[in-house]
C-alpha positions as CSV (number, residue, x, y, z in Angstrom):
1,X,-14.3,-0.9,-9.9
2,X,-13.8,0.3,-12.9
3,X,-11.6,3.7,-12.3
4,X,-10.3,5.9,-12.8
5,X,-7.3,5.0,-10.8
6,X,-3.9,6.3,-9.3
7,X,-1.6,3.9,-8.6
8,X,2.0,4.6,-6.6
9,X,3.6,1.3,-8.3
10,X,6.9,0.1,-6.9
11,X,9.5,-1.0,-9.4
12,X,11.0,-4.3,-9.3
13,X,14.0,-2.6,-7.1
14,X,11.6,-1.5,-4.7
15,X,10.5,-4.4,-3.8
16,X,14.1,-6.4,-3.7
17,X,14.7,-3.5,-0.8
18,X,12.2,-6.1,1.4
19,X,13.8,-8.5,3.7
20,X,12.9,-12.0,1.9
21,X,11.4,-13.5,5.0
22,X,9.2,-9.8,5.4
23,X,8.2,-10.5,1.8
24,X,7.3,-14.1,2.0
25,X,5.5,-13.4,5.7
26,X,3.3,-10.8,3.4
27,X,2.5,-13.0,0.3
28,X,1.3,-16.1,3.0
29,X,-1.1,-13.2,4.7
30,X,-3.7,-12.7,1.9
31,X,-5.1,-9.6,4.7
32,X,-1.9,-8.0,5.1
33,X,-0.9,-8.0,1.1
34,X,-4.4,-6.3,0.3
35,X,-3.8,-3.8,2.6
36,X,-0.1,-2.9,1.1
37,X,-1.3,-3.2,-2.4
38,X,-4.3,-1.2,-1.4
39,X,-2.3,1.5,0.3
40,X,-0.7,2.2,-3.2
41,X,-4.1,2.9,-4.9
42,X,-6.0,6.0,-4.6
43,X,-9.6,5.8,-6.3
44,X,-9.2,8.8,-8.8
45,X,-7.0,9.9,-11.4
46,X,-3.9,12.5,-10.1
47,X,-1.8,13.2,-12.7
48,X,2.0,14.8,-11.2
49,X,1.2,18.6,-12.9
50,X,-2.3,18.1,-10.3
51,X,-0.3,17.3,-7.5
52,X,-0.2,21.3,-5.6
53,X,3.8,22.0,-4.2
54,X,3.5,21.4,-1.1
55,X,1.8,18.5,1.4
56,X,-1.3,17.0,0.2
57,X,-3.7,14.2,2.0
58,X,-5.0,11.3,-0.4
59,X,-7.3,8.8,0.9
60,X,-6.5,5.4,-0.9
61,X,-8.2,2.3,-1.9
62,X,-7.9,0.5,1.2
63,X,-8.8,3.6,3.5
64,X,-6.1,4.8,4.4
65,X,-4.5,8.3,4.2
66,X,-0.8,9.0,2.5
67,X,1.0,12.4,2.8
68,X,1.9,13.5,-1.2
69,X,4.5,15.8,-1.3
70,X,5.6,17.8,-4.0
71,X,8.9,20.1,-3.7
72,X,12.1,21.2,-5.6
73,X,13.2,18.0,-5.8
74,X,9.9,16.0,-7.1
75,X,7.3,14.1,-5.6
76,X,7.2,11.7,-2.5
77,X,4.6,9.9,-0.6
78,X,4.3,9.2,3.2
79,X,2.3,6.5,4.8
80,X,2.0,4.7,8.1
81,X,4.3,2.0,6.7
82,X,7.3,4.3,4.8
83,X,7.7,6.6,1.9
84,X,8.9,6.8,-1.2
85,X,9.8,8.9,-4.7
86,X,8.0,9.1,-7.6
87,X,10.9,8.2,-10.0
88,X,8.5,7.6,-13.1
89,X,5.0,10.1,-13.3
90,X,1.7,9.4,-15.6
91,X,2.6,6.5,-17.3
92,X,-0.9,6.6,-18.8
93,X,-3.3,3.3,-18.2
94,X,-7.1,2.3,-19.6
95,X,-8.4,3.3,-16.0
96,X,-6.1,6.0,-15.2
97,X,-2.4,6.8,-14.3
98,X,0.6,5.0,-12.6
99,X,3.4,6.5,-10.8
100,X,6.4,4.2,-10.6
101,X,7.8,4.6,-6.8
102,X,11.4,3.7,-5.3
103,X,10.1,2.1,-2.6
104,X,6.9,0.1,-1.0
105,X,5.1,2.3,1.7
């Protein structure tokens, strides 16, 4: 679609925390990499001063629900698969806003 869009986007260091062979087992499973990518996209725009303090559920893309947290020390996400830190907020796009993340959830 065309947006607006969130997107949690991990940072080249996030994803050189994946095992190689966990990495290269993902790309070869078309199903599975949708799913991650999907996981880190919610379908509206949610800039950092809309995220409330406290715990917040966000349906994404791909159906899913992540935990956004924000406290004292900044925001995080939680999902089925991991978490991570928002290390980078509204980095402005066309279709929305990108959050760059320490980590793939």
């Amino acid at each position: 679609g065309a947006g607006p869009f969130t997107v949690f986007a991990p940072t080249n260091d996030a994803f050189a925390k994946i095992p190689a062979d966990t990495l290269n087992g993902l790309l070869a499973d078309k199903e599975a990499l949708t799913a991650v990518l999907l996981r880190h996209v919610v379908p509206a725009k949610i800039t950092s001063r809309m995220i409330p303090h406290g715990t917040s559920r966000v349906n994404t893309a791909g159906g899913e629900q992540i935990k956004v947290t924000r406290s004292r020390k900044g925001i995080s996400i939680k999902s089925s698969a991991g978490m991570a830190n928002v290390i980078i907020a509204d980095v402005k796009a066309s279709n929305g806003v990108i959050h760059a993340v320490d980590a793939v959830f």
